[in-house]
Biotite code that builds the C-alpha atoms (Angstrom):
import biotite.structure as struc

atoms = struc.array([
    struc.Atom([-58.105, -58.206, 109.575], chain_id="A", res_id=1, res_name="UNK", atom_name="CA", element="C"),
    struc.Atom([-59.861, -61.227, 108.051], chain_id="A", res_id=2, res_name="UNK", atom_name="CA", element="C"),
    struc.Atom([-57.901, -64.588, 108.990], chain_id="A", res_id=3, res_name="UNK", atom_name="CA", element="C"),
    struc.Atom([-58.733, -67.291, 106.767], chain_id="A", res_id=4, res_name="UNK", atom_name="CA", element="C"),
    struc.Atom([-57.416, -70.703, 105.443], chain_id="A", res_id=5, res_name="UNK", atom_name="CA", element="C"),
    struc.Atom([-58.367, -73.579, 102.607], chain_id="A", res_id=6, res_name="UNK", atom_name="CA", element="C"),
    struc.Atom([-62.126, -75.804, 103.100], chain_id="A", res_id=7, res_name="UNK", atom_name="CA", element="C"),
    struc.Atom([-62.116, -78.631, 104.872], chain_id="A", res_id=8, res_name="UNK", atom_name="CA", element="C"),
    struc.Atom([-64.287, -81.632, 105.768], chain_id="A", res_id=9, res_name="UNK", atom_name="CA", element="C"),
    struc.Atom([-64.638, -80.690, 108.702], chain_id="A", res_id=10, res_name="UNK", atom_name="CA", element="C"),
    struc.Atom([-66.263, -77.049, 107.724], chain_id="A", res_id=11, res_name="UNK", atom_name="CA", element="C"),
    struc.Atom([-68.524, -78.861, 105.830], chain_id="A", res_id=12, res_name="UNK", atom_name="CA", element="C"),
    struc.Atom([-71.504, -78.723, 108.059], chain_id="A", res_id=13, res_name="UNK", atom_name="CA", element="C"),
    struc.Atom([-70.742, -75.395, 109.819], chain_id="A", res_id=14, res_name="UNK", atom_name="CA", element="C"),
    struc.Atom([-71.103, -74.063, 106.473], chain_id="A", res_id=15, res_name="UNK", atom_name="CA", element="C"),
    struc.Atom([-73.805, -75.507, 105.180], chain_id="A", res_id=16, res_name="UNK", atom_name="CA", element="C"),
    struc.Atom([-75.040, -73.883, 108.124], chain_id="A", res_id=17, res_name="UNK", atom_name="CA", element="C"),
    struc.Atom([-74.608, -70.539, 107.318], chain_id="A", res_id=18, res_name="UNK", atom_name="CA", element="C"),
    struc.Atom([-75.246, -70.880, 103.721], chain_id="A", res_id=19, res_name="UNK", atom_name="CA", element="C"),
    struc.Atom([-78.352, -72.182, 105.049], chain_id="A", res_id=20, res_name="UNK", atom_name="CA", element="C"),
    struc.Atom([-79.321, -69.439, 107.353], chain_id="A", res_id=21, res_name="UNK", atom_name="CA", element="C"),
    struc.Atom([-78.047, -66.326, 105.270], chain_id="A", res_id=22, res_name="UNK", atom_name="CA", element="C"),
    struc.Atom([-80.521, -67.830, 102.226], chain_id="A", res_id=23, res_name="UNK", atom_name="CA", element="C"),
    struc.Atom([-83.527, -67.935, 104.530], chain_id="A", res_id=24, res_name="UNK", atom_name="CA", element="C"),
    struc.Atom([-82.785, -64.270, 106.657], chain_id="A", res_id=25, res_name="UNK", atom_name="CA", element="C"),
    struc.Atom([-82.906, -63.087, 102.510], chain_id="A", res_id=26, res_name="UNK", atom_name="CA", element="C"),
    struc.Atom([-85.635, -65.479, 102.087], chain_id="A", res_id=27, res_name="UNK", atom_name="CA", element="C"),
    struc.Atom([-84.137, -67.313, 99.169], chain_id="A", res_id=28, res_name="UNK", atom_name="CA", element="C"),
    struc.Atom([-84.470, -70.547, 100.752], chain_id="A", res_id=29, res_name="UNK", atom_name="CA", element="C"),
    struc.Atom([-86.346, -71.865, 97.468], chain_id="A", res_id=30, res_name="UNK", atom_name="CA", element="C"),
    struc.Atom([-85.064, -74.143, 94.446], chain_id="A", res_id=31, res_name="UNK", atom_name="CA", element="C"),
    struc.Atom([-82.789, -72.406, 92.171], chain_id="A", res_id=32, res_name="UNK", atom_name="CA", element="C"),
    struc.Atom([-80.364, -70.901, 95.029], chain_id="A", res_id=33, res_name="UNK", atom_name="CA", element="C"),
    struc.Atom([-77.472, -72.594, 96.412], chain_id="A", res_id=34, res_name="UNK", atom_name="CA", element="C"),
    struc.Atom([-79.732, -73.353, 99.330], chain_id="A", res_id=35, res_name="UNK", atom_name="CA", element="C"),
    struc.Atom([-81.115, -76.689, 97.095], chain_id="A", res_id=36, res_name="UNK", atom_name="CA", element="C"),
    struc.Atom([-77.690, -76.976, 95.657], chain_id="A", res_id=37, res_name="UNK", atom_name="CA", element="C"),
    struc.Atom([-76.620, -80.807, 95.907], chain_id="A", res_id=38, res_name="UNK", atom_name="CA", element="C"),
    struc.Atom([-73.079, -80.192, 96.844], chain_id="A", res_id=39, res_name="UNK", atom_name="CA", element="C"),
    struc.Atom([-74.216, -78.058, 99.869], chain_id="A", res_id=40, res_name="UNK", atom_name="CA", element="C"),
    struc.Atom([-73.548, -80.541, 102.468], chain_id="A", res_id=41, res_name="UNK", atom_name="CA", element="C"),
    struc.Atom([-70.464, -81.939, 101.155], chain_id="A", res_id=42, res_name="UNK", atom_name="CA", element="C"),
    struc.Atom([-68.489, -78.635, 99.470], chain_id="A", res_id=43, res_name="UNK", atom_name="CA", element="C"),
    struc.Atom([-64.933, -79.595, 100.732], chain_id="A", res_id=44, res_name="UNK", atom_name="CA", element="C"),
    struc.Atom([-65.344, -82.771, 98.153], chain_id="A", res_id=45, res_name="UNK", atom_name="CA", element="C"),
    struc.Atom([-66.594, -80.658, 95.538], chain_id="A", res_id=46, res_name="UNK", atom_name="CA", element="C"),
    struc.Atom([-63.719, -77.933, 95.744], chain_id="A", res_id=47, res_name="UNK", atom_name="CA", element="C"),
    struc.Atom([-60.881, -80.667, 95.650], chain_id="A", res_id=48, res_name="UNK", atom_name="CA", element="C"),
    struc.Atom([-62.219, -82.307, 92.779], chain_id="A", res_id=49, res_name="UNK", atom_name="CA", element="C"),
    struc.Atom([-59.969, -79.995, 90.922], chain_id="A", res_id=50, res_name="UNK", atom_name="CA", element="C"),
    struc.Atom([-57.666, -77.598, 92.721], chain_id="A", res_id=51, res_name="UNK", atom_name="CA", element="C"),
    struc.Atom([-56.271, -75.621, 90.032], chain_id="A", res_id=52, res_name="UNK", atom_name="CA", element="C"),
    struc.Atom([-59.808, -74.960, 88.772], chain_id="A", res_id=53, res_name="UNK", atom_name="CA", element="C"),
    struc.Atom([-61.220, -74.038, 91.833], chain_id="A", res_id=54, res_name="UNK", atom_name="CA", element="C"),
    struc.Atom([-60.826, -73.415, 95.759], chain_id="A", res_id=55, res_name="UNK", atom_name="CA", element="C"),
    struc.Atom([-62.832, -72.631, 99.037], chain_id="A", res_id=56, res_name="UNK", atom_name="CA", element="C"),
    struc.Atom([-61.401, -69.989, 101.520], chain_id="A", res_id=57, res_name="UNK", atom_name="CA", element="C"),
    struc.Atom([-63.257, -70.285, 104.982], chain_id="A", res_id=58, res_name="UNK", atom_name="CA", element="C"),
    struc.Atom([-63.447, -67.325, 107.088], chain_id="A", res_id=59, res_name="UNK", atom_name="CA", element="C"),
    struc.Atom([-62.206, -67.560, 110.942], chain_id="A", res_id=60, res_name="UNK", atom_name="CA", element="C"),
    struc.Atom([-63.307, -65.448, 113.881], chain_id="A", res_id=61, res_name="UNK", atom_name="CA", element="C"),
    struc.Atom([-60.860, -63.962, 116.119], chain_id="A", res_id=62, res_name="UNK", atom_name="CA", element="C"),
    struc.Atom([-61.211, -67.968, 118.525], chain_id="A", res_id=63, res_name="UNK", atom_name="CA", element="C"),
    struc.Atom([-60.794, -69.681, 114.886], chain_id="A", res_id=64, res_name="UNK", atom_name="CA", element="C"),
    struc.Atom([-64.062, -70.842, 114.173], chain_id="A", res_id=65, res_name="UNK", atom_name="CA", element="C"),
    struc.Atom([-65.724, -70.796, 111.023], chain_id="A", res_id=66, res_name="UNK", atom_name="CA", element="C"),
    struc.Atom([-67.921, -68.089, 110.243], chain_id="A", res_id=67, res_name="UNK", atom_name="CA", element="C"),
    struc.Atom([-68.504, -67.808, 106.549], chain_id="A", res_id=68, res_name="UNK", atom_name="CA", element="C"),
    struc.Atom([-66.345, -68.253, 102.996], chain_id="A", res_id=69, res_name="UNK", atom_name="CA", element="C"),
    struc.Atom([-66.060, -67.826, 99.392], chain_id="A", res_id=70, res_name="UNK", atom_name="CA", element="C"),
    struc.Atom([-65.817, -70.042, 96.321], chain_id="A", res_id=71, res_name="UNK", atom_name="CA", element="C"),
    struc.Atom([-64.164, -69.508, 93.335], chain_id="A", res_id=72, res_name="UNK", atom_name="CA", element="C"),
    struc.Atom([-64.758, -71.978, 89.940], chain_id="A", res_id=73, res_name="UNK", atom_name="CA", element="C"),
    struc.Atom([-64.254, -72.290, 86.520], chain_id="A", res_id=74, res_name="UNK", atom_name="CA", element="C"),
    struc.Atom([-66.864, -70.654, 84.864], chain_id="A", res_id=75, res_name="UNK", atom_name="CA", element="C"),
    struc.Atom([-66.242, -72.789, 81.304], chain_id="A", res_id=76, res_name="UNK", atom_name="CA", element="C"),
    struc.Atom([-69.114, -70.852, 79.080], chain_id="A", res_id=77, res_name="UNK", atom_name="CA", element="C"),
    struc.Atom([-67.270, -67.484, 79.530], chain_id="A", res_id=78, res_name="UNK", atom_name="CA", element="C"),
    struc.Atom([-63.749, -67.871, 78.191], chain_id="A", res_id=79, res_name="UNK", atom_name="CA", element="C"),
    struc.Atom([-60.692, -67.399, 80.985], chain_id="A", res_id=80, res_name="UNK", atom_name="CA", element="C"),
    struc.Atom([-63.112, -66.950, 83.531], chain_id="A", res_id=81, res_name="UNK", atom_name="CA", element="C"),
    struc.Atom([-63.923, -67.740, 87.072], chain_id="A", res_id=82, res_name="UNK", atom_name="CA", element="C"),
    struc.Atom([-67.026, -67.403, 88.996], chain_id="A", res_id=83, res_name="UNK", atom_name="CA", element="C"),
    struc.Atom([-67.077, -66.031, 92.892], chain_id="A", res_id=84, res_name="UNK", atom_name="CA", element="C"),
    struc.Atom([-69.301, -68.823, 94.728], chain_id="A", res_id=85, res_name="UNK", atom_name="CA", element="C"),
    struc.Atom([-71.009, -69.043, 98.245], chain_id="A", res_id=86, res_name="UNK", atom_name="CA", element="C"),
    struc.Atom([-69.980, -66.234, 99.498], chain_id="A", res_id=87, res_name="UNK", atom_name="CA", element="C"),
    struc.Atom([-72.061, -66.010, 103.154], chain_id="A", res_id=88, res_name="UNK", atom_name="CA", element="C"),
    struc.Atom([-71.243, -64.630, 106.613], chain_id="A", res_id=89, res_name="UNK", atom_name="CA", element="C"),
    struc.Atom([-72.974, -65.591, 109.472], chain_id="A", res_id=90, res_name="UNK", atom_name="CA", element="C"),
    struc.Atom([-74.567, -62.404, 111.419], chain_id="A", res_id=91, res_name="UNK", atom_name="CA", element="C"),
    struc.Atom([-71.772, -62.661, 114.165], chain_id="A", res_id=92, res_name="UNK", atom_name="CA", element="C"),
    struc.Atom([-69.587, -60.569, 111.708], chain_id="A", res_id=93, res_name="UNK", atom_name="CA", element="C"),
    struc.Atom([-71.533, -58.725, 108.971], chain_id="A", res_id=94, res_name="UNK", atom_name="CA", element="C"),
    struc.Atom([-70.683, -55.271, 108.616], chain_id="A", res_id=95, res_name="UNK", atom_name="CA", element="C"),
    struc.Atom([-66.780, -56.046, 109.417], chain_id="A", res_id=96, res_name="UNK", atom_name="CA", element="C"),
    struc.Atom([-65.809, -55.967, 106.187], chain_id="A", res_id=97, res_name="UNK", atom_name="CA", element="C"),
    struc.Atom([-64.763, -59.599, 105.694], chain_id="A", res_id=98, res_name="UNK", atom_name="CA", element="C"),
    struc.Atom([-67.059, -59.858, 102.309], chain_id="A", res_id=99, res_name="UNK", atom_name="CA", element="C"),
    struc.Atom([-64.850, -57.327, 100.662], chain_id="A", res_id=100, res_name="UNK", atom_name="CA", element="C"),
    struc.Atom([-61.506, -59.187, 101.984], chain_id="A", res_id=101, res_name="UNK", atom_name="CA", element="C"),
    struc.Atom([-63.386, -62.285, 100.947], chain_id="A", res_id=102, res_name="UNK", atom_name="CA", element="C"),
    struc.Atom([-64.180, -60.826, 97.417], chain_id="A", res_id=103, res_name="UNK", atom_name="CA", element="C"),
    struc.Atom([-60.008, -59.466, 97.100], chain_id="A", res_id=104, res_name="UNK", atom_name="CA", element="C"),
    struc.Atom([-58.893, -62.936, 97.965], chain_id="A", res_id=105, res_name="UNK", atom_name="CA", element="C"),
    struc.Atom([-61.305, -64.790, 95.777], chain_id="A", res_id=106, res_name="UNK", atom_name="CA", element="C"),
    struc.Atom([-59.885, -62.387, 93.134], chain_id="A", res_id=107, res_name="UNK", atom_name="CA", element="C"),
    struc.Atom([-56.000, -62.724, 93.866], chain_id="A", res_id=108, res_name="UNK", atom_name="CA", element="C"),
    struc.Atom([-56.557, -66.644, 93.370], chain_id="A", res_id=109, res_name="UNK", atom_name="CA", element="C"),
    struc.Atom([-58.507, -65.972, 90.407], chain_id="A", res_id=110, res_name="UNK", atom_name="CA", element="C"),
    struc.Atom([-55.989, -63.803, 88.427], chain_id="A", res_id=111, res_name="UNK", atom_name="CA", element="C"),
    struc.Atom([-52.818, -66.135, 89.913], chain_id="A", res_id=112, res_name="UNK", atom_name="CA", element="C"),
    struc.Atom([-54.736, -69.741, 88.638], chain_id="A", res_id=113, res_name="UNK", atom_name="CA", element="C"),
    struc.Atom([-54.717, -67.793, 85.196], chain_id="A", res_id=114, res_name="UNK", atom_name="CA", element="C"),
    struc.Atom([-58.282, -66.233, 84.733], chain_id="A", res_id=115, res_name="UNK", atom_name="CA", element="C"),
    struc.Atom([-59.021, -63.146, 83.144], chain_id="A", res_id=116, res_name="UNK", atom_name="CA", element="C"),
    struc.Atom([-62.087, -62.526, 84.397], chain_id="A", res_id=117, res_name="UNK", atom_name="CA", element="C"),
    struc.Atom([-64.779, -63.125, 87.158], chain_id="A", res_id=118, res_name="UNK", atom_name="CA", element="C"),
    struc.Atom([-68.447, -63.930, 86.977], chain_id="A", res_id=119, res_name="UNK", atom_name="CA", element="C"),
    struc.Atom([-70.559, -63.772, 89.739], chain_id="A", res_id=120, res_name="UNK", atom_name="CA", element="C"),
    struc.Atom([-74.730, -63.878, 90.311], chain_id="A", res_id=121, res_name="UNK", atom_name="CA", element="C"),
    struc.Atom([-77.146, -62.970, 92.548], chain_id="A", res_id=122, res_name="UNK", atom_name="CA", element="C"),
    struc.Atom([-80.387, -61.503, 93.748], chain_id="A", res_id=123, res_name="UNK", atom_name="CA", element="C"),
    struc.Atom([-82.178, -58.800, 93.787], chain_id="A", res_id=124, res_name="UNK", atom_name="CA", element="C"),
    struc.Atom([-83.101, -59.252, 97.923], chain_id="A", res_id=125, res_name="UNK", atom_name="CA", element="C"),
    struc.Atom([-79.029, -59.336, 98.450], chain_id="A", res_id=126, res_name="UNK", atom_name="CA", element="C"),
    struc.Atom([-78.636, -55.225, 98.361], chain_id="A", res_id=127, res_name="UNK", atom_name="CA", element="C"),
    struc.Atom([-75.848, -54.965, 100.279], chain_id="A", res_id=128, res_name="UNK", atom_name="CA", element="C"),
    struc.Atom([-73.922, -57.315, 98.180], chain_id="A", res_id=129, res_name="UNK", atom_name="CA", element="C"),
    struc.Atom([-74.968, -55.402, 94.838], chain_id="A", res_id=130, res_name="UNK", atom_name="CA", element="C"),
    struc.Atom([-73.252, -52.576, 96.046], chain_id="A", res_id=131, res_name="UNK", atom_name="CA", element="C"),
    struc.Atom([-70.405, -54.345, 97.272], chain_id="A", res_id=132, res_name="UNK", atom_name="CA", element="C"),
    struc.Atom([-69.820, -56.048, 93.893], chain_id="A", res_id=133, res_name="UNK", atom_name="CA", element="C"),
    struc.Atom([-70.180, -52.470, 92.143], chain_id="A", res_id=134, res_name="UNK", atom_name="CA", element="C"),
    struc.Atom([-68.255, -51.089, 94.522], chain_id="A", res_id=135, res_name="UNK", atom_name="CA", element="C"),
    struc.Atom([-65.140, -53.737, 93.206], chain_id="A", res_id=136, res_name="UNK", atom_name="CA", element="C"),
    struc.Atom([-65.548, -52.803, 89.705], chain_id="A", res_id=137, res_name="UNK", atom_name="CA", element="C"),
    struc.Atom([-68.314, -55.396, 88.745], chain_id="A", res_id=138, res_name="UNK", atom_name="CA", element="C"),
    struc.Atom([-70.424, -54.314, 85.597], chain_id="A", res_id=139, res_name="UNK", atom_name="CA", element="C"),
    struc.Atom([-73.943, -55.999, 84.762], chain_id="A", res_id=140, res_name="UNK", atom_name="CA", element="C"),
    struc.Atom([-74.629, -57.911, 82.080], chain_id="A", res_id=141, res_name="UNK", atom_name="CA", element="C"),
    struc.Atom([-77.578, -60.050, 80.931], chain_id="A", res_id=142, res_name="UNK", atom_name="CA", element="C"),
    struc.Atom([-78.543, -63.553, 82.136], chain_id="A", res_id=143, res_name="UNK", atom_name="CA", element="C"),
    struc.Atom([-75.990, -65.599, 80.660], chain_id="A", res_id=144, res_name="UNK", atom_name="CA", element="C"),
    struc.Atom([-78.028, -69.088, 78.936], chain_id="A", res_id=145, res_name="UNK", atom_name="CA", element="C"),
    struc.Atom([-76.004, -71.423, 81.233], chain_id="A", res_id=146, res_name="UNK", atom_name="CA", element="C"),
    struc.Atom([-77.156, -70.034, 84.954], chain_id="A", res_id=147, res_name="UNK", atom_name="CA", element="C"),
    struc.Atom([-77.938, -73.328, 87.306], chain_id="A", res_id=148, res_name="UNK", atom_name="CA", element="C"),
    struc.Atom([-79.116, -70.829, 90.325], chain_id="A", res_id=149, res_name="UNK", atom_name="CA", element="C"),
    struc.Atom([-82.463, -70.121, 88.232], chain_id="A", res_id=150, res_name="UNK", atom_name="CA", element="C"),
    struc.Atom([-83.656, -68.035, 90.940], chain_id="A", res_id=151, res_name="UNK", atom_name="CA", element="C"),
    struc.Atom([-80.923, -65.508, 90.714], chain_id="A", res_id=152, res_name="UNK", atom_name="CA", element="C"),
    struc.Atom([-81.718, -62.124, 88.672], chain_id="A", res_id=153, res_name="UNK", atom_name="CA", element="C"),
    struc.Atom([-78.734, -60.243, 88.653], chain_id="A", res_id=154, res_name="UNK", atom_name="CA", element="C"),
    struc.Atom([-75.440, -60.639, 86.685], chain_id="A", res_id=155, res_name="UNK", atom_name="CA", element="C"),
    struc.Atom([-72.185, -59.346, 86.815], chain_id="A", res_id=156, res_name="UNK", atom_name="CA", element="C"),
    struc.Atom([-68.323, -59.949, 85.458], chain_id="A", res_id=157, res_name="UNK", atom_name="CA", element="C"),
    struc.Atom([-65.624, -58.091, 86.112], chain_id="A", res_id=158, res_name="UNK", atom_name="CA", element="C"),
    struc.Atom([-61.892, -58.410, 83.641], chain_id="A", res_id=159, res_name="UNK", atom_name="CA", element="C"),
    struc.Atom([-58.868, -58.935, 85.668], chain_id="A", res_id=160, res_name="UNK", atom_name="CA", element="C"),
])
């Protein structure tokens, strides 16, 4: 069972970390991925800018220590909606299932902050997480206009 808890400062640079390292295994360490994204260094600011809008949920290994998470975010051009954010494992626990308990919480918060439905993107070179998303009931839709991640070719949303 995935144990878990809210971003902190002092995740920040484990994260970063992983985020890091997950985007150049896929080799999507290039402009237009979160890997260039600003924030990166410093997300725990970023998600407390606005609590009821958004949230960070670190993942914890079985000693506590951080070893991945998931964003969720206002999403403002799609009405009601949220978008799932960062969500990266480091390779100590892929294939345990955490991205899927990752992707349920992510979604509980969603629906209980009062969205009705989650966005998400990604890339083509993330296969495993295609089928994940599909998997949860995620349907593809085109490139909405407002995508920062310009690098990412694959859209989906999902109603709550």
């Amino acid at each position: 069972m995935l144990n878990y808890r809210s971003l902190t400062a002092a995740d920040d640079a484990t994260l970063a970390s992983i985020i890091r390292t997950s985007l150049e295994q896929m080799h999507l360490n290039l402009p237009g991925t979160a890997y260039s994204d600003p924030e990166l260094d410093h997300l725990s600011a970023y998600y407390a800018r606005e609590p009821k809008k958004r949230t960070y949920f670190v993942a914890l290994d079985d000693a506590g220590q951080v070893v991945g998470g998931v964003g969720v975010a206002e999403f403002a051009p799609i009405p009601n909606c949220a978008e799932i954010q960062k969500l990266y494992l480091s390779d100590a626990v892929r294939g345990k299932g955490y991205s899927k308990e990752l992707m349920r919480l992510a979604e509980t918060w969603s629906r209980e902050a009062g969205y009705r439905q989650l966005y998400l993107e990604t890339h083509s070179n993330l296969q495993i997480a295609i089928k994940l998303y599909k998997k949860l009931g995620f349907t593809e839709i085109e490139r909405p206009k407002e995508v920062l991640h310009s690098t990412m070719d694959h859209f989906y949303i999902k109603h709550l």
